[in-house]
Structures are given as structure tokens and as C-alpha cells.
C-alpha positions as CSV (number, residue, x, y, z in Angstrom):
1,X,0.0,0.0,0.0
2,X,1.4,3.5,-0.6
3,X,2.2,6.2,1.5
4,X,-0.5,8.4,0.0
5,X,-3.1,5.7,0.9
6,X,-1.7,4.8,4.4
7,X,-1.5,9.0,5.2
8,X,-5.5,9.3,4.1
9,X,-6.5,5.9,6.1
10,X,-4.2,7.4,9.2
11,X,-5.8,10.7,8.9
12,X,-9.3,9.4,8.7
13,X,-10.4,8.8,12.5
14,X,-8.5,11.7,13.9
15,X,-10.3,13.9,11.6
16,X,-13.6,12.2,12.2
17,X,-13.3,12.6,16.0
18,X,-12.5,15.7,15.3
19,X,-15.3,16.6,14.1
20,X,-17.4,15.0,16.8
21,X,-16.4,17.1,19.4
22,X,-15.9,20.1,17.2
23,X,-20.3,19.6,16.8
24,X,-20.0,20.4,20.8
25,X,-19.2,23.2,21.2
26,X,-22.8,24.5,20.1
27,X,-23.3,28.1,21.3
28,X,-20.0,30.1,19.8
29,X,-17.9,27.6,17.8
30,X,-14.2,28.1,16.9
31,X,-12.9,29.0,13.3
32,X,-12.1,26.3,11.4
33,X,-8.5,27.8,10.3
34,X,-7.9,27.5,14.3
35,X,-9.3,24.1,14.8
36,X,-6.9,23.2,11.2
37,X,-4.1,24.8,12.8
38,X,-4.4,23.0,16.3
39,X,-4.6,19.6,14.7
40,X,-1.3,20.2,12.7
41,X,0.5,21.7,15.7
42,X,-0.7,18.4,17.9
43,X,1.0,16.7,14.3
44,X,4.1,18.4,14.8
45,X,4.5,18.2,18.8
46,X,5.3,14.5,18.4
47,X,8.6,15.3,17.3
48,X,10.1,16.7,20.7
49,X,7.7,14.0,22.0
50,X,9.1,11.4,19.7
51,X,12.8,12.7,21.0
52,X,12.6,13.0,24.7
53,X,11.0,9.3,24.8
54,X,14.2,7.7,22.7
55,X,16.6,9.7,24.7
56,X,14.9,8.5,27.8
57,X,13.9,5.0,27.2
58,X,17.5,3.6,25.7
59,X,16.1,-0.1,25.8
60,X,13.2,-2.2,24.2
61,X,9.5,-1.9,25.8
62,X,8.7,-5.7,24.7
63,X,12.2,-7.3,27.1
64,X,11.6,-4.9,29.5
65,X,11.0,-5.6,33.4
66,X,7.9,-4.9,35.4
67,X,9.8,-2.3,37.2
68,X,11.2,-0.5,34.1
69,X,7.7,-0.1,32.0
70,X,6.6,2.0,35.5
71,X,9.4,3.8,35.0
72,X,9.2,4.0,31.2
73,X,5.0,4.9,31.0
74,X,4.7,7.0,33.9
75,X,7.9,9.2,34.6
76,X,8.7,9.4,30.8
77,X,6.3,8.7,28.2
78,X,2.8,10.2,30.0
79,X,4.4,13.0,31.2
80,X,6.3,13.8,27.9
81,X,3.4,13.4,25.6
82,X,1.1,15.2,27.9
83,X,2.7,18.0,28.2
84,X,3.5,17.9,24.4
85,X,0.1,18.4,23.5
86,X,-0.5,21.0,26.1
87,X,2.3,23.3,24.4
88,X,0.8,22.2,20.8
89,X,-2.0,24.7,22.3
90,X,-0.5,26.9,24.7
91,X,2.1,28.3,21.7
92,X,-1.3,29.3,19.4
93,X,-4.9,28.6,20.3
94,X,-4.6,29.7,24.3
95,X,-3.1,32.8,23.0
96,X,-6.7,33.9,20.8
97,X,-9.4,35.8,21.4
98,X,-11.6,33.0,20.4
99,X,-10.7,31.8,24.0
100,X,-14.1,32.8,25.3
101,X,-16.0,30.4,26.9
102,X,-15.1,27.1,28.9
103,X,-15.0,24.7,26.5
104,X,-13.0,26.0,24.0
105,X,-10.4,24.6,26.0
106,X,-11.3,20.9,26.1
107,X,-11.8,21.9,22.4
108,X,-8.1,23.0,21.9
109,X,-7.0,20.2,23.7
110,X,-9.0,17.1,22.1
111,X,-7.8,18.7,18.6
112,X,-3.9,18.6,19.1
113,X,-4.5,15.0,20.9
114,X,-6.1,14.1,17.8
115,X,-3.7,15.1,15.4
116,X,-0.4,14.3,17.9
117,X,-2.7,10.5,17.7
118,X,-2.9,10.8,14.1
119,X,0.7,10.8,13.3
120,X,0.9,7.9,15.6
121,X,-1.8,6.3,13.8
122,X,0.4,6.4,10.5
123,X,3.1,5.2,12.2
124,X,1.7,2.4,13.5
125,X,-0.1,0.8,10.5
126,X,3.3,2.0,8.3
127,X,4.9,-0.8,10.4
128,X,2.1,-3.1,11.4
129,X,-0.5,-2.6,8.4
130,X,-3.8,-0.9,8.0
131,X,-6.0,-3.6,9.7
132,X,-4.5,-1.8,12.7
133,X,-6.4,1.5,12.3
134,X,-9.6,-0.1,13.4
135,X,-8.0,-0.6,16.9
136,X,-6.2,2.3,16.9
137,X,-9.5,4.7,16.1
138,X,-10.9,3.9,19.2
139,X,-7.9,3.2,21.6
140,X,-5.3,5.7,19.9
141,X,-7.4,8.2,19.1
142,X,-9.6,8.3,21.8
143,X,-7.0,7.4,24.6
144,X,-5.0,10.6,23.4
145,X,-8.5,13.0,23.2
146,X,-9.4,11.6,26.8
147,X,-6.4,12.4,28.6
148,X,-6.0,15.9,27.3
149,X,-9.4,16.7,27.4
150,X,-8.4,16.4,31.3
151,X,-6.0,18.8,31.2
152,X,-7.9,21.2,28.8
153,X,-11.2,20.8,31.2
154,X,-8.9,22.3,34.1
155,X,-7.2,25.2,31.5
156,X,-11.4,26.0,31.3
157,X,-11.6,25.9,34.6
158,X,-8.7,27.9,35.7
159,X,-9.5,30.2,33.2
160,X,-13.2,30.7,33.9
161,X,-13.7,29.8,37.6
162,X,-14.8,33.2,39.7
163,X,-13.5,33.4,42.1
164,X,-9.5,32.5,40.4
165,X,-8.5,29.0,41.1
166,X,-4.7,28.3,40.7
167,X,-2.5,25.2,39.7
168,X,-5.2,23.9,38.3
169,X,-3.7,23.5,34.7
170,X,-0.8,22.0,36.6
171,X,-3.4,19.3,38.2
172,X,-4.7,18.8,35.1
173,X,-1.3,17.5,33.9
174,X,-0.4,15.3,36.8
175,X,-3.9,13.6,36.2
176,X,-3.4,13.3,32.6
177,X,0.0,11.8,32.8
178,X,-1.2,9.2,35.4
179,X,-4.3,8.4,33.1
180,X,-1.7,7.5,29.9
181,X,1.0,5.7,32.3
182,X,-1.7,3.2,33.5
183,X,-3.0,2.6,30.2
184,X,0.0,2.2,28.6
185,X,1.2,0.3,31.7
186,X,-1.6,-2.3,32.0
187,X,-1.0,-2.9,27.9
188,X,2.6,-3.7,27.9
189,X,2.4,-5.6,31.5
190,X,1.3,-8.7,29.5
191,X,-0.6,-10.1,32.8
192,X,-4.1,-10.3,33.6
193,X,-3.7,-6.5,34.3
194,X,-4.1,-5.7,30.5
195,X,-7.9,-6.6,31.0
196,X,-8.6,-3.4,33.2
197,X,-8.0,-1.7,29.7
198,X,-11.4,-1.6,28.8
199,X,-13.1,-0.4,31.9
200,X,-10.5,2.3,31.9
201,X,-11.1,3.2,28.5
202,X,-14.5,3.5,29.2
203,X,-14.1,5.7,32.4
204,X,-12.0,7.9,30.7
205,X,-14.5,8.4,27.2
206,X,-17.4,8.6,29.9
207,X,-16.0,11.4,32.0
208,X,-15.0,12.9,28.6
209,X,-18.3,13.5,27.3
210,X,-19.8,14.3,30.9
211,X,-16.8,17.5,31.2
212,X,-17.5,18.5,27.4
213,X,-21.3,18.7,28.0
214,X,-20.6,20.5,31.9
215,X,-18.2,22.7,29.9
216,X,-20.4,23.4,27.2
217,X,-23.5,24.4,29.7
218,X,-20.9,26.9,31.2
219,X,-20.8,28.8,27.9
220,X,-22.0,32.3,28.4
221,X,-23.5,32.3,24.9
222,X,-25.7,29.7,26.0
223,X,-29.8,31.1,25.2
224,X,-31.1,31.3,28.5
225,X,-35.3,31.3,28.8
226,X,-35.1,34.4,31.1
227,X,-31.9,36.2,30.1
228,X,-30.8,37.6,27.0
229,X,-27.3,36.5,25.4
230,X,-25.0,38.1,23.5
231,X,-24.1,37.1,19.5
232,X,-21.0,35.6,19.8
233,X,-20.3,37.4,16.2
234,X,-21.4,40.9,17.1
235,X,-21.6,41.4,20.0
236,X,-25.5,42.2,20.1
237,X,-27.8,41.6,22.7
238,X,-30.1,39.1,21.1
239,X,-33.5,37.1,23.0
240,X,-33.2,33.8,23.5
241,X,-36.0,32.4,21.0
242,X,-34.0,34.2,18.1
243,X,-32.6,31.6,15.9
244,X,-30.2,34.2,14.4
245,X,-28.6,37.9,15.3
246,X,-30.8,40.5,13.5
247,X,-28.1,42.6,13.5
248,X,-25.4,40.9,11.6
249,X,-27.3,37.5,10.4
250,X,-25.5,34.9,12.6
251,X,-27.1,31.7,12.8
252,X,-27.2,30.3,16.2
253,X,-27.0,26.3,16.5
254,X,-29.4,24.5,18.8
């Protein structure tokens, strides 16, 4: 199979999830060209990732001991991919003023996990084949979007929370890190362990979704049935039955 053809099925989950999440943010949505840009910056942070793992982990994952993959998946590769992503968004999309509302955050953060997962993905089935993708969409893709939508769920927080709540990004982080280690701990251990994968996976995807919706209810462009909101275009004071601004024609989605 070609590289062309590997790069397109590689690209095709990320870009679907992607899309999924993007749908979530429902009251003021981001620019695309920001959402584009956050996805190839999460691409491009696997390369310091990709470095500081080799550099720290000189030996082989599949002969290593029990004591070494703790070592390797939670002091070196969680914390290093983790915080990866986080400066994949902390070097552009933190820095907009389309950071407005909660969940733009989790947004930011589930994008550049996506695309940092994406490259990953074309690694993977470059070496193993493209059968692999159908694992990888759902473990890969939605392992990376999980734990960095904890860490962009505490940037929303930090950011947003009255009155100011500190080191909360920096919580964010620790629990992100753990989350990966584990998973990529209980995988490699090769023991009975590697069947608490699942409900892991599903604990993570469940409180996922439940901090994306909380998020997206925080939204102050949210219609309200006894407060007017603001168009998140103009600026206007619109009522909440309005489906669009009558002042500049945005559409509002429901």
C-alpha cells in the first residue's frame, strides 16, 4: 500500500473525532482555520515527543522488566506526551481571542490530541498494516483525546472559575500523565492486568463527554429562557427564542 493511501486511512479517524467534538461546542464555535491549525501543531509536537521518549527510554519496551515499564509509561512517556500536546496549544490557540467560553479549552486540547494521535496512527499501520487503524481509532485516538481533554477541562476551569483557582492546569497535567501511564502500563504488563483496559477506557470516554457537556453548559453564549445572550459574532444583545442575530445575520446552532 502506498504512502498516500496509508496517510488518508491514518488521517481518517482523527479527523472524524474531530469533528465530533468540534459539533460540541454549540453556542459560539471556533474558526475552522484554528481548529486546522491545532490539529497540525498536535501533528508536529510528536517530534520533541518522539525525542525525549528515545533519549529516555534507551532499551526495548517488549524485554523490558515490570519495574522498568513503570518507570518508562509514567515518569517518561505520560508526562512527555502530555505535556507535548499541552504546548501544541499553549504556543497558538490559548493565545486567541476565540478563547471565550469554557469549553473552548477541552476543544483546543482534544484537537492537538487528535492530530499528535494521528501521526501515531500512520506510524503504527506504516509498520504493522492498515488492519491496525480499526484498533487504533478507538484506543489511539480516543485514549490521546481523553487524557488531554483532562487537562484542557482544568485550562477552562482555571480560566473561567470566579472566584480565580490556581495550579489547576498544573493538576490537570499530573492527572493526565497518570491516566496515559496506566493505560500504557496495564497494555505492555502482559498479565491479567491488560484486561482493566477496557473499563478504563470507558471511564475515561465517559467522564469525557460528561466534562464536554458540563463545559459546554458553562458557555455564556448559551440562550437562556429568562436572560438575554449576547451574538458571539457581534456582539449584540439578542432574545433567546432568536434563531439568528438580527443585526449581523448569525445563525445560532441549537
Amino acid at each position: 500500500m502506498n504512502p498516500l493511501t496509508l496517510l488518508a486511512i491514518a488521517f481518517a479517524p482523527g479527523i472524524f473525532w474531530v469533528w465530533f467534538f468540534y459539533r460540541k461546542d454549540k453556542y459560539d464555535p471556533e474558526p475552522k482555520k484554528l481548529i486546522v491549525v491545532t490539529f497540525m501543531l498536535g501533528i508536529i509536537a510528536t517530534i520533541p515527543a518522539l525525542i525525549l521518549n528515545t533519549l529516555l527510554i534507551p532499551f526495548s519496551l517488549s524485554q523490558a522488566s515490570t519495574l522498568l515499564l513503570f518507570y518508562s509509561f509514567f515518569l517518561v512517556v505520560g508526562p512527555v506526551e502530555e505535556v507535548s500536546k499541552y504546548l501544541a496549544i499553549r504556543v497558538y490557540a490559548l493565545k486567541s481571542k476565540e478563547f471565550d467560553e469554557p469549553i473552548d479549552a477541552m476543544i483546543y486540547s482534544i484537537t492537538a490530541a487528535l492530530g499528535f494521535a494521528t501521526f501515531e496512527n500512520f506510524m503504527y499501520i506504516y509498520q504493522f498494516g492498515a488492519p491496525l487503524i480499526l484498533i487504533r481509532a478507538i484506543t489511539g485516538c480516543l485514549g490521546h483525546a481523553g487524557f488531554s481533554g483532562i487537562v484542557g477541562y482544568y485550562i477552562g476551569k482555571e480560566k473561567f472559575s470566579v472566584p480565580k483557582r490556581k495550579n489547576l492546569v498544573l493538576k490537570g497535567l499530573v492527572i493526565a500523565s497518570f491516566s496515559h501511564g496506566l493505560f500504557n502500563f496495564v497494555l505492555y504488563t502482559e498479565t491479567i492486568l491488560a484486561l482493566l483496559f477496557v473499563p478504563l477506557l470507558i471511564v475515561l470516554v465517559y467522564f469525557l463527554t460528561k466534562r464536554v457537556e458540563e463545559m459546554s453548559s458553562a458557555s455564556p453564549f448559551k440562550p437562556s429562557e429568562y436572560y438575554k445572550f449576547m451574538c458571539p459574532k457581534c456582539k449584540t444583545i439578542v432574545l433567546p427564542s432568536s434563531n439568528f442575530c438580527p443585526e449581523c445575520g448569525h445563525k445560532f446552532r441549537r
